[in-house]
C-alpha positions in Angstrom: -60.8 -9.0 -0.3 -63.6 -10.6 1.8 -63.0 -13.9 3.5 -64.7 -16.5 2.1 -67.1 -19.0 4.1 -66.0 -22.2 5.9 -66.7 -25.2 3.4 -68.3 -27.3 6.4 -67.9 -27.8 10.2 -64.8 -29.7 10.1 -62.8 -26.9 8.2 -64.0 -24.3 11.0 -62.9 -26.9 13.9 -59.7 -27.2 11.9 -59.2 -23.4 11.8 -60.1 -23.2 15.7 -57.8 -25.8 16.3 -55.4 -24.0 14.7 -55.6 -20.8 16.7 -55.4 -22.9 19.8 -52.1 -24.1 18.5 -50.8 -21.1 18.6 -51.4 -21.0 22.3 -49.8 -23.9 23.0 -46.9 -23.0 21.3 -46.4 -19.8 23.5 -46.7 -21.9 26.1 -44.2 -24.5 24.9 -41.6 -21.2 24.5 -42.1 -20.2 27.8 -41.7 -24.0 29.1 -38.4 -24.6 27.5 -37.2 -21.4 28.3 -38.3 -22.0 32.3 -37.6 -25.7 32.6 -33.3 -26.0 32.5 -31.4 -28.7 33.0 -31.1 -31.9 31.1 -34.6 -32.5 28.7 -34.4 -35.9 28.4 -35.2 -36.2 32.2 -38.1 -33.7 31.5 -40.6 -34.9 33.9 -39.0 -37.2 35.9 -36.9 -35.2 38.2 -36.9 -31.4 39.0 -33.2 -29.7 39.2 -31.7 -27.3 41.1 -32.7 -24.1 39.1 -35.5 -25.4 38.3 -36.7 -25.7 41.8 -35.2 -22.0 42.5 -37.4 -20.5 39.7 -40.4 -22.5 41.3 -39.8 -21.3 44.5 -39.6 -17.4 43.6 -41.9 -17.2 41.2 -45.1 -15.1 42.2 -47.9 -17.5 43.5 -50.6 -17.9 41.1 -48.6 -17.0 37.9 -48.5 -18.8 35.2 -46.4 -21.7 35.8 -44.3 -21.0 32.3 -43.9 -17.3 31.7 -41.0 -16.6 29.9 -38.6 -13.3 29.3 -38.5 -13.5 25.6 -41.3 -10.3 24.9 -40.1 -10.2 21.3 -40.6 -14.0 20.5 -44.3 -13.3 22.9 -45.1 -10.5 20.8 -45.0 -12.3 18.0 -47.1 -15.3 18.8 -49.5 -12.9 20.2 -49.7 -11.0 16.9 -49.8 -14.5 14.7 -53.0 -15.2 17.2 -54.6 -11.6 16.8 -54.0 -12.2 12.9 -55.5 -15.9 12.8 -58.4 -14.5 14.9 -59.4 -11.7 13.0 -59.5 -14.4 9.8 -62.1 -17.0 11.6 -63.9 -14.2 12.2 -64.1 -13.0 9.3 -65.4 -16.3 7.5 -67.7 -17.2 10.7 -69.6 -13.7 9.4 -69.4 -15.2 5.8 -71.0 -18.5 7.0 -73.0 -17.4 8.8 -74.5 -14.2 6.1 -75.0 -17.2 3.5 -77.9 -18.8 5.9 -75.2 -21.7 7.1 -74.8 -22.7 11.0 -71.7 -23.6 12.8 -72.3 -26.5 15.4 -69.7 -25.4 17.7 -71.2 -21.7 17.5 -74.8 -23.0 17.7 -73.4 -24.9 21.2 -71.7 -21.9 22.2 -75.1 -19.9 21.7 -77.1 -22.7 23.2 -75.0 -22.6 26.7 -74.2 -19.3 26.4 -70.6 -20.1 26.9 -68.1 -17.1 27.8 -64.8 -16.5 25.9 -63.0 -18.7 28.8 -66.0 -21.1 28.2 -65.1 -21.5 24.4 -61.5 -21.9 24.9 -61.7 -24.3 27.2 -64.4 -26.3 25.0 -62.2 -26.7 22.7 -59.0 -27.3 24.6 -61.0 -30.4 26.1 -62.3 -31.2 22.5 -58.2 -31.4 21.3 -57.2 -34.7 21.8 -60.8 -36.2 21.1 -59.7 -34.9 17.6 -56.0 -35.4 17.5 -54.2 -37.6 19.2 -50.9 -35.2 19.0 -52.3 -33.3 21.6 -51.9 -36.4 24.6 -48.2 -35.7 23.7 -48.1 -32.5 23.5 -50.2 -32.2 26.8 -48.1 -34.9 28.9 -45.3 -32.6 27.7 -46.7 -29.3 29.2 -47.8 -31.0 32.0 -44.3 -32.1 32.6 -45.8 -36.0 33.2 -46.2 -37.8 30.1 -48.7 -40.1 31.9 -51.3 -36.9 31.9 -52.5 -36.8 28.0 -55.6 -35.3 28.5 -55.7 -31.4 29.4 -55.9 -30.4 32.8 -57.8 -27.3 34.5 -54.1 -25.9 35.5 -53.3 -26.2 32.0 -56.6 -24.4 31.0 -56.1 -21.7 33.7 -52.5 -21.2 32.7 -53.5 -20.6 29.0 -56.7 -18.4 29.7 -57.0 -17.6 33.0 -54.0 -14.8 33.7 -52.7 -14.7 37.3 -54.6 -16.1 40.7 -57.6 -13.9 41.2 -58.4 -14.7 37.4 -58.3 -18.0 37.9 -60.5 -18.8 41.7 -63.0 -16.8 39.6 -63.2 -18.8 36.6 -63.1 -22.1 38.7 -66.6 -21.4 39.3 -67.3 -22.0 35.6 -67.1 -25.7 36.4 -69.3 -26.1 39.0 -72.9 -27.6 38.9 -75.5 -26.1 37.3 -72.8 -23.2 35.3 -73.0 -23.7 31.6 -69.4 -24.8 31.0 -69.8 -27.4 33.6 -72.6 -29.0 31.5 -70.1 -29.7 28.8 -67.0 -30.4 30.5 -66.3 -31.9 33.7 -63.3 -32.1 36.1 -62.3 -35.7 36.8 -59.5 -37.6 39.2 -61.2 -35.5 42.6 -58.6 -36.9 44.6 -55.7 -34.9 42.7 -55.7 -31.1 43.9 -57.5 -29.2 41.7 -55.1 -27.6 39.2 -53.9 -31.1 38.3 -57.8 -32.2 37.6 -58.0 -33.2 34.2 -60.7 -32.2 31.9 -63.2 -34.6 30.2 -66.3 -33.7 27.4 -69.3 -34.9 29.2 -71.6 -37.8 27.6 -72.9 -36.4 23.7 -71.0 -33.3 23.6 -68.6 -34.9 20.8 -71.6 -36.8 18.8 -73.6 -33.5 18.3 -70.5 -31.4 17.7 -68.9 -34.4 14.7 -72.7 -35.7 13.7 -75.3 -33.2 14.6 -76.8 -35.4 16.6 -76.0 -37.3 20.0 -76.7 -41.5 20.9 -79.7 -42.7 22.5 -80.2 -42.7 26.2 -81.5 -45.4 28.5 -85.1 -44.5 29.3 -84.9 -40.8 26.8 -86.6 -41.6 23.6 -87.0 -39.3 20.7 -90.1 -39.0 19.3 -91.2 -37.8 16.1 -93.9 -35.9 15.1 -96.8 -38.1 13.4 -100.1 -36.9 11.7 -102.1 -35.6 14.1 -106.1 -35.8 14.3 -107.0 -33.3 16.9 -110.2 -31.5 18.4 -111.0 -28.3 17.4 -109.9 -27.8 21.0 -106.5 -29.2 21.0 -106.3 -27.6 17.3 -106.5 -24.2 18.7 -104.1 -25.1 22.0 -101.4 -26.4 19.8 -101.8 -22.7 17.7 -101.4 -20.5 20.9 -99.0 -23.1 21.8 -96.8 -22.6 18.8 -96.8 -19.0 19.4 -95.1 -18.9 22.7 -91.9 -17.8 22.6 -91.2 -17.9 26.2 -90.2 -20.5 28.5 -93.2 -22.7 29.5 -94.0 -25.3 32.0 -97.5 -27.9 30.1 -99.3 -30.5 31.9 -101.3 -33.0 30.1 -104.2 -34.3 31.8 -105.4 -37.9 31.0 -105.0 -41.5 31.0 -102.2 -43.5 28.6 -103.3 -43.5 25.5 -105.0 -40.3 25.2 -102.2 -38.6 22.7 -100.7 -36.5 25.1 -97.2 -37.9 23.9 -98.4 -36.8 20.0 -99.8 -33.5 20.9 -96.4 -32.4 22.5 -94.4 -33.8 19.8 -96.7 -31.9 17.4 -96.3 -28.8 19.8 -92.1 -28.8 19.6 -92.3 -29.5 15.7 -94.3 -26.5 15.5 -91.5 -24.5 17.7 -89.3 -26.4 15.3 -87.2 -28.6 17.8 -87.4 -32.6 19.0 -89.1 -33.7 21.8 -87.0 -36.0 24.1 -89.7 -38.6 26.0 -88.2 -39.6 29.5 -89.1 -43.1 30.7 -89.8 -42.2 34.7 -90.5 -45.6 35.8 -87.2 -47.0 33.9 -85.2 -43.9 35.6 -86.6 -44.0 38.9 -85.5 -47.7 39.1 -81.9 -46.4 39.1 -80.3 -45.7 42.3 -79.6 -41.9 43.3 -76.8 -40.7 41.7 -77.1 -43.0 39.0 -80.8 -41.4 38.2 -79.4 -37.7 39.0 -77.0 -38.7 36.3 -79.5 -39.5 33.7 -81.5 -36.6 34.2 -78.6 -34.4 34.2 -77.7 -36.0 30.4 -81.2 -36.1 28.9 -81.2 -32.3 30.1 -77.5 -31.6 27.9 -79.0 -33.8 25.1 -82.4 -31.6 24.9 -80.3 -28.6 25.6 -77.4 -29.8 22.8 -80.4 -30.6 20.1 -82.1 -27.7 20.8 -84.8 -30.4 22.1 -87.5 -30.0 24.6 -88.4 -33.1 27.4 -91.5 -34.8 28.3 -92.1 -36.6 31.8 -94.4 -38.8 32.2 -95.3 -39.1 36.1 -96.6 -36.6 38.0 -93.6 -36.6 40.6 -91.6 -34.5 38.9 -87.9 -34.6 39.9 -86.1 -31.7 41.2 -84.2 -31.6 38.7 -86.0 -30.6 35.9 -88.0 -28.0 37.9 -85.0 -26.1 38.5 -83.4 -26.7 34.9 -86.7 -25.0 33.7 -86.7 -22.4 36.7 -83.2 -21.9 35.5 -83.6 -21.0 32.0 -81.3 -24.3 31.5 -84.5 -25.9 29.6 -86.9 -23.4 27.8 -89.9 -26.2 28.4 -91.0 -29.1 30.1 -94.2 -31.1 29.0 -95.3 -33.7 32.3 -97.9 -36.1 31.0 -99.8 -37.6 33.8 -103.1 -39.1 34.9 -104.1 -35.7 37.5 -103.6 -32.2 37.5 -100.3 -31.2 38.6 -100.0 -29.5 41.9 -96.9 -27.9 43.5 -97.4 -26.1 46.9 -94.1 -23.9 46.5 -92.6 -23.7 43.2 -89.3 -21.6 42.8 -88.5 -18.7 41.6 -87.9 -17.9 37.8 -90.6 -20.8 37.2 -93.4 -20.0 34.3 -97.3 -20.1 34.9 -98.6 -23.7 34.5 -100.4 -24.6 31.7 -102.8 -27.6 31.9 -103.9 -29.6 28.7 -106.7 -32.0 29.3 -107.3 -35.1 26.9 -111.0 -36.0 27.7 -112.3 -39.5 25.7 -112.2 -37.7 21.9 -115.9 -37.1 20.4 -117.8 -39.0 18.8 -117.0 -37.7 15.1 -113.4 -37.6 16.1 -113.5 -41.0 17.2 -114.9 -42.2 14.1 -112.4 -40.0 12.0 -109.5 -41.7 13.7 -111.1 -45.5 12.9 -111.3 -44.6 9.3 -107.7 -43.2 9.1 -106.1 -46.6 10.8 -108.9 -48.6 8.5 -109.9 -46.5 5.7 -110.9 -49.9 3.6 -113.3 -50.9 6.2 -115.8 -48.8 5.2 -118.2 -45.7 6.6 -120.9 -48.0 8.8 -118.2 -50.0 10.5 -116.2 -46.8 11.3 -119.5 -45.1 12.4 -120.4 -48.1 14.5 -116.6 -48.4 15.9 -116.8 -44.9 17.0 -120.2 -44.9 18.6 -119.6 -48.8 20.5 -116.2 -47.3 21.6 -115.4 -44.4 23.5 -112.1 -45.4 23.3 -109.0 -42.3 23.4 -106.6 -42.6 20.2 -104.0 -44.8 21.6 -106.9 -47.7 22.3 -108.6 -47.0 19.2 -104.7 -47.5 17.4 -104.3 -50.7 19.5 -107.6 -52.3 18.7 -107.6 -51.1 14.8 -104.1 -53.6 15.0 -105.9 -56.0 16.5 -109.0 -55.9 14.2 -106.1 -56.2 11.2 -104.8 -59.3 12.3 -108.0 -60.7 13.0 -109.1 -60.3 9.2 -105.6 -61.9 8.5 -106.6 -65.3 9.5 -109.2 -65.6 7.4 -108.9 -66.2 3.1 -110.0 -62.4 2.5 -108.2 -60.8 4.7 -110.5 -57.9 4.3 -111.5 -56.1 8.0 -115.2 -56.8 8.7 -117.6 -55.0 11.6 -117.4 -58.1 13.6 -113.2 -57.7 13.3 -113.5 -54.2 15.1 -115.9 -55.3 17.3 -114.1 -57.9 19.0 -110.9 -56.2 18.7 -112.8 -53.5 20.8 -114.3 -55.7 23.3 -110.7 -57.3 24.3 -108.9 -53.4 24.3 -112.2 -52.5 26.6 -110.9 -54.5 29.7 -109.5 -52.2 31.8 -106.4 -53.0 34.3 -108.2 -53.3 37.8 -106.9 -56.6 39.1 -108.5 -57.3 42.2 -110.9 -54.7 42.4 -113.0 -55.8 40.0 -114.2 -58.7 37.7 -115.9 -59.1 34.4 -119.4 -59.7 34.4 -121.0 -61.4 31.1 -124.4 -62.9 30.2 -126.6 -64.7 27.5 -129.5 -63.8 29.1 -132.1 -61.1 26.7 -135.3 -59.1 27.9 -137.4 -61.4 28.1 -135.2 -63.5 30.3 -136.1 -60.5 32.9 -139.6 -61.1 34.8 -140.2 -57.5 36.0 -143.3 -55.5 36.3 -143.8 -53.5 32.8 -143.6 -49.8 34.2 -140.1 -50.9 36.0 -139.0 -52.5 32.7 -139.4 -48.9 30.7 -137.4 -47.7 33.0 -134.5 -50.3 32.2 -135.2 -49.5 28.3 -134.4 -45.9 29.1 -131.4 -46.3 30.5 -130.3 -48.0 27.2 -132.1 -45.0 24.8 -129.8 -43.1 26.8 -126.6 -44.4 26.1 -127.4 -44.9 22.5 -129.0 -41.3 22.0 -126.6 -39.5 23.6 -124.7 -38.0 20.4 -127.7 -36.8 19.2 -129.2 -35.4 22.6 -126.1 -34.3 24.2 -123.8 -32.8 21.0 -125.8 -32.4 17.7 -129.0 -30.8 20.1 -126.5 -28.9 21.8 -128.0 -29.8 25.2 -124.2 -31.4 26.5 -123.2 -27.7 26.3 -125.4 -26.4 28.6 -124.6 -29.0 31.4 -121.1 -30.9 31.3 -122.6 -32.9 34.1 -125.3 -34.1 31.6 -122.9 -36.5 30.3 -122.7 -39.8 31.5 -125.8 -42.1 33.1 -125.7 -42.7 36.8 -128.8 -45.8 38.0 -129.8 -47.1 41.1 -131.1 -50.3 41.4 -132.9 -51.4 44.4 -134.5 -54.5 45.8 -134.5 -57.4 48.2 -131.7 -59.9 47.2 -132.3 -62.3 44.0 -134.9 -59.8 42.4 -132.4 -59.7 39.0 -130.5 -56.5 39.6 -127.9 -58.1 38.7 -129.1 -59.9 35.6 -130.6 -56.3 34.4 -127.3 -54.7 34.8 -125.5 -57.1 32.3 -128.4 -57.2 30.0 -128.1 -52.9 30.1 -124.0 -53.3 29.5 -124.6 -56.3 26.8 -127.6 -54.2 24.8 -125.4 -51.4 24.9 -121.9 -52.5 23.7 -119.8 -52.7 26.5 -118.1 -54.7 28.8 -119.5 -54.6 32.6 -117.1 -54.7 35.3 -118.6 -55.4 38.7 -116.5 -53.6 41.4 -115.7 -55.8 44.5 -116.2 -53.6 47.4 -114.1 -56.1 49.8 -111.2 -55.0 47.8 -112.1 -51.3 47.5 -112.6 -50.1 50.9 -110.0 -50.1 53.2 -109.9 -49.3 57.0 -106.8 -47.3 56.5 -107.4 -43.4 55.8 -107.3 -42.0 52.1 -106.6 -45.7 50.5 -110.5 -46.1 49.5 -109.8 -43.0 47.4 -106.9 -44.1 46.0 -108.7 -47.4 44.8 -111.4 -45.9 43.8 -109.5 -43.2 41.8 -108.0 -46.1 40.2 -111.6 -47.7 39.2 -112.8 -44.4 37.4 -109.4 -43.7 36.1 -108.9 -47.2 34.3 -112.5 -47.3 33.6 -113.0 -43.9 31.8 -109.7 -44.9 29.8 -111.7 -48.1 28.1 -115.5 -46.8 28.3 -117.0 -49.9 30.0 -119.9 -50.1 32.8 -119.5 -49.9 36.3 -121.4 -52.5 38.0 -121.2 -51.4 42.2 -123.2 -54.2 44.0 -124.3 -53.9 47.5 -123.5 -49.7 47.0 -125.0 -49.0 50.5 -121.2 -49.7 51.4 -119.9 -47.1 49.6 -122.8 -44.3 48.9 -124.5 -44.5 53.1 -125.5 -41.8 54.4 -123.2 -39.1 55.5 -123.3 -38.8 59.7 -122.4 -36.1 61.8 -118.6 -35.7 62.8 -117.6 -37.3 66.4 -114.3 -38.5 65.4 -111.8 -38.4 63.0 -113.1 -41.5 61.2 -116.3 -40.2 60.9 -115.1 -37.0 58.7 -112.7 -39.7 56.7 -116.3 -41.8 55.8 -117.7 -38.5 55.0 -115.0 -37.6 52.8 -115.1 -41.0 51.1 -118.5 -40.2 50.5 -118.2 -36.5 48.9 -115.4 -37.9 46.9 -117.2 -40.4 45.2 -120.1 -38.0 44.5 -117.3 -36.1 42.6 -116.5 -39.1 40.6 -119.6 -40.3 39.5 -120.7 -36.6 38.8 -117.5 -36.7 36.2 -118.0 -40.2 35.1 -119.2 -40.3 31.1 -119.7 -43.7 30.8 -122.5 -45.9 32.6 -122.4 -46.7 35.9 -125.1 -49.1 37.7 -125.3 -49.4 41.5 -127.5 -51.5 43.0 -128.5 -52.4 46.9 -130.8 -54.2 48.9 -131.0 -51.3 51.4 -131.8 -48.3 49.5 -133.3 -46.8 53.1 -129.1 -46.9 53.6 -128.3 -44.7 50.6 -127.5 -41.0 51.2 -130.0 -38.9 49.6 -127.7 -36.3 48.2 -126.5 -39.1 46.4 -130.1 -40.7 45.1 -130.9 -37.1 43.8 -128.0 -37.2 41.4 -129.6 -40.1 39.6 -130.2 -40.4 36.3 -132.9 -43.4 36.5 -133.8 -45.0 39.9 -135.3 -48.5 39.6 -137.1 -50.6 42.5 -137.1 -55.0 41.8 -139.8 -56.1 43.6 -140.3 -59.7 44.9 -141.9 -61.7 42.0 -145.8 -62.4 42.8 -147.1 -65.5 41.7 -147.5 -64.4 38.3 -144.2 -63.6 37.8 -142.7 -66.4 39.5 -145.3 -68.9 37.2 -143.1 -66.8 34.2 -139.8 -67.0 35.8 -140.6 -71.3 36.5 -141.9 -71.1 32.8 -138.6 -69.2 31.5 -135.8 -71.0 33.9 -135.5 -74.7 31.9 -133.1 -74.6 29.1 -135.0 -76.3 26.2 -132.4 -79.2 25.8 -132.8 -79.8 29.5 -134.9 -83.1 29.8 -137.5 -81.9 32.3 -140.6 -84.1 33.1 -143.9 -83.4 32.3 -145.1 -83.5 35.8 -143.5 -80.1 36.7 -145.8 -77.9 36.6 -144.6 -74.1 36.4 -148.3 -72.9 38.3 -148.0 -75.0 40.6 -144.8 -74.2 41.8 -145.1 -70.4 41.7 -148.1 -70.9 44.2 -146.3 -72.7 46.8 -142.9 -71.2 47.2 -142.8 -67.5 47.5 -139.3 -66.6 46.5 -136.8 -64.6 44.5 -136.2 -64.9 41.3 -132.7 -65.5 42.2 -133.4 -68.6 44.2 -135.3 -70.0 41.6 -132.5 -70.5 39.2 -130.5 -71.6 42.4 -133.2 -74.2 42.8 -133.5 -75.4 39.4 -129.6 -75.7 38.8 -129.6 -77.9 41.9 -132.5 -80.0 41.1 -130.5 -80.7 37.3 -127.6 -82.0 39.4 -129.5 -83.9 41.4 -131.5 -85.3 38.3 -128.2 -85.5 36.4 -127.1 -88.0 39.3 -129.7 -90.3 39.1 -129.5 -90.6 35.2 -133.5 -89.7 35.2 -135.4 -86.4 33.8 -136.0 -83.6 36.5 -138.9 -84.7 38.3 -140.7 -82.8 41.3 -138.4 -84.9 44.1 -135.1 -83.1 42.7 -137.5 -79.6 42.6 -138.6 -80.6 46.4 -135.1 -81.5 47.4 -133.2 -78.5 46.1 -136.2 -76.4 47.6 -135.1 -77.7 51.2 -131.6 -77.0 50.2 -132.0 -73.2 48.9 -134.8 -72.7 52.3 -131.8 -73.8 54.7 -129.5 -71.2 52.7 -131.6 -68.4 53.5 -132.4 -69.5 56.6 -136.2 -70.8 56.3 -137.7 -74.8 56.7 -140.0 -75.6 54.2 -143.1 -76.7 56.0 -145.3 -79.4 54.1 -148.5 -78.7 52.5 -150.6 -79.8 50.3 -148.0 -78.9 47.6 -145.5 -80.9 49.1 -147.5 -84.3 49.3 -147.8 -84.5 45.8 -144.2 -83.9 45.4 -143.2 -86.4 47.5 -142.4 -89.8 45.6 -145.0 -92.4 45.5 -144.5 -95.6 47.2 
């Protein structure tokens, strides 16, 4: 007659406990028969014989081992009987497609036969509370309920040499000592009671263990991936090894979807770690924590993510170990370790570039299908924006619509939502640069004014150029626009940069070079590394002014700060080679700029000084039309006698309003004439009088 199949997990821990019963039994034979003298002081004094049997018994026996071999015999036979039963219905479990949770942790930790049995010796009295009793009355101290590695040896581990070699099973990084651990470590060993460690008893009762501090599960969501990431998730899913993934790229960029998509395809959970939350924790407290997330991935079947690129020790050896079969690190750089130990897999690097543009404006019409195809299109193309900002600004677009009667999601919704999820997270290093001002705000010579409109055919044609012609495939460094702009100070390099950003969609940042360069060695890089990083994260323009700083000319090596300025310099070459947004520099000294630089250059543009032409234009274009000017200005006039940038004309007329403003009157040639003097001494020149001058002074 076949067995038949254990109803559910708490009949088989029932039948186990059962067998272990049996056990202690024997053991409670052998006790009695051992013990003597009066029971009801059973572990309060020792007697006479008793202390005679202790003293001549053979060291390292088992403390009770009795003479009755008939009464042995037949508690050994019951046991051989009672096994032979659970294993027969273990088979019939498990050949009708049923799982065990204590054998699926006994397969996950590859536990031993001494392993098992003392699993479920510790698991006894988190069960039962008989067995406090009954182990307070082996231990011969009723104050010692829980079971005790003595008490373990004594039932499975035979004589001495047995037992110092299963000790080891306990100690760090051995599989039984991931489940079980030896507490009071004052007491001498054998007395060391034995304690399930944190989630053991939750996944063996509920399948499942309680949430960790700082270890998040995370699900698998639907996924809208690159044909790239597509076909890496496929290979991916086919490992069957052990393997060690980095994913490349900035918050944001779905590296946390993509491996929860990978261990759903392997068919296990994905346990995110919170590294900034665990590495507050103080040593042993954080070694702690990692040592639990590792027993919960290991109990679930699970696989972790980390999401610095410090990895701790201990997960490199769990992996290395064959304790964790893989280990996902998310982080902002490639992953680099100079001598990685043995048993650890190849690396595998994932890279999660800004998605493309079809992708991107897939993902906007999944998150706001009602908004329609042109406002996704224009989303996607205004915004190169990685999933996680395009999520975060499809929110925000939502609850702008909320506020109004409709409610319905509008172009002008998504494009402010994307503006205010395009500032990047610079701080001090840079600030945001806006303006009002359109082309024909910008007095430039015509030929150096095409070359402004190309920068802007660029970013708005590069799709079609780069991807549908095909021509991005060719050259990766094709990608991105890189312009210098050059010219005397107040020539409107400035003004041309934000007009570029503004015509273009996005946000510029300019970068403040005060706060970037540092005097100490390899912290330039390290800002600067954080520019690009945060920049190619939200898709906005660079805006480096005064670039000389940065991009001069590499010199020959005399010291070691020279080859630290050339270094800086080589370094930033890198970047801007990488960089797919827009990035504007602009300097006054362009004679400064290293030429290996300049060559790399998309568009080169030189701002002249106005002639008189343009600075008639500039006079003509510089009065607001609500400002109450007086008709005695005269825009020719003042072109023709004072040579200057177009920069100090707007510093002129804003001083000559105040001035104006004070005296309650309409600006009149004195407040032109006065602020003149004022922006001459600024830039260290006297305005001489001339004709010009008489007639601005004021009549008597």
């Amino acid at each position: 007659m076949s067995a038949p199949p254990f109803a559910d997990d708490g009949e088989h821990l029932q039948a186990e406990l059962g067998r272990l019963d049996l056990l202690l039994i024997q053991r409670a034979v052998r006790a009695r028969q051992t013990a003597g003298g009066d029971p009801r002081l059973r572990g309060l004094v020792v007697g006479d014989e008793e202390l005679e049997r202790l003293l001549t018994r053979v060291p390292g026996r088992p403390l009770w081992g009795g003479d009755d071999e008939t009464t042995e015999a037949r508690l050994a036979a019951s046991w051989q009987e009672m096994t032979a039963r659970i294993d027969a219905r273990v088979e019939a479990t498990l050949s009708a497609n049923r799982s065990l949770r204590l054998l699926e942790l006994v397969g996950r930790f590859q536990l031993n036969p001494f392993g098992f049995q003392v699993l479920l010796l510790t698991l006894a009295p988190e069960l039962d509370l008989r067995y406090e009793r009954i182990f307070g009355w082996l231990h011969d101290d009723l104050t010692r309920s829980r079971p005790s590695l003595g008490l373990a040896l004594d039932l499975f581990g035979g004589g001495l040499p047995g037992g110092l070699v299963l000790r080891r099973h306990f100690e760090p990084g051995e599989a039984l000592g991931e489940l079980v651990t030896l507490g009071d470590p004052e007491r001498p060993q054998p007395r060391r009671s034995l304690t399930l460690r944190p989630g053991v008893l939750d996944w063996l009762l509920h399948g499942r263990c309680p949430a960790l501090p700082g270890v998040r599960r995370v699900d698998p969501q639907p996924l809208l991936l690159s044909d790239e990431h597509r076909a890496r998730l496929d290979a991916l899913a086919q490992t069957e090894d052990k393997a060690f993934i980095t994913l490349v790229g900035p918050p944001g960029a779905g590296r946390r979807s993509f491996a929860a998509a990978a261990a759903d395809a392997w068919g296990c959970p994905l346990f995110a770690l919170d590294s900034a939350q665990i590495n507050a924790l103080p040593a042993d407290q954080r070694d702690a924590r990692l040592a639990d997330a590792l027993r919960v991935a290991a109990l679930e079947g699970g696989v972790l993510l980390w999401d610095d690129p410090e990895v701790p020790p201990a997960l490199i050896d769990a992996l290395a170990q064959d304790r964790q079969p893989v280990l996902f690190v998310a982080s902002q750089r490639p992953w680099v370790q100079l001598d990685p130990p043995a048993g650890l897999p190849p690396l595998v690097e994932v890279r999660f570039p800004v998605p493309e543009r079809a992708l991107r404006i897939a993902l906007w019409e999944a998150l706001l299908p009602e908004a329609g195809r042109d406002v996704h299109t224009v989303a996607g193309e205004t915004f190169r924006f990685h999933p996680g900002a395009i999520r975060a600004a499809a929110h925000t677009a939502r609850g702008l619509a909320a506020q109004r009667p409709d409610g319905a999601v509008a172009l002008q919704d998504v494009l402010t939502a994307g503006r205010r999820h395009a500032t990047p997270k610079l701080g001090a290093l840079a600030s945001h640069v806006s303006t009002e001002d359109r082309w024909d705000d910008l007095v430039l010579p015509e030929d150096r004014k095409h070359l402004l409109f190309d920068i802007v055919r660029r970013v708005r044609l590069e799709h079609t150029v780069l991807d549908v012609w095909g021509f991005g495939r060719r050259s990766r460094s094709a990608r991105g626009i890189a312009a210098l702009f050059s010219g005397p100070p107040g020539t409107g390099k400035t003004m041309a940069a934000a007009i570029i950003a503004r015509e273009t969609g996005r946000d510029m940042f300019r970068i403040d070079l005060s706060q970037v360069v540092s005097k100490y060695i390899g912290e330039t890089e390290k800002h600067l590394d954080k520019v690009f990083s945060e920049a190619e994260s939200t898709d906005v323009a660079l805006f480096f002014d005064e670039a000389d700083a940065l991009f001069g000319k590499r010199t020959a090596v005399n010291d070691a700060r020279d080859r630290y300025a050339n270094i800086e310099v080589s370094y930033l070459l890198q970047r801007i080679d990488a960089y797919p947004g827009l990035i504007i520099l602009a300097t006054n000294l362009r004679k400064n700029m290293d030429e290996a630089f300049t060559r790399r250059l998309d568009v080169v543009v030189e701002f002249p000084l106005p002639d008189e032409e343009s600075r008639r234009r500039i006079w003509q274009r510089i009065w607001p039309e609500s400002a109450p000017v007086h008709e005695e200005v005269d825009a020719a006039l003042l072109a023709r006698g004072l040579d200057i940038s177009g920069g100090s004309i707007r510093n002129i007329a804003i001083t000559s309003a105040y001035l104006a403003a004070e005296a309650d009157a309409p600006i009149r040639n004195e407040h032109i004439l006065e602020a003149s003097r004022v922006e001459f001494r600024k830039l260290g020149k006297v305005l001489s009088s001339n004709h010009l001058l008489k007639q601005w002074s004021p009549r008597a």
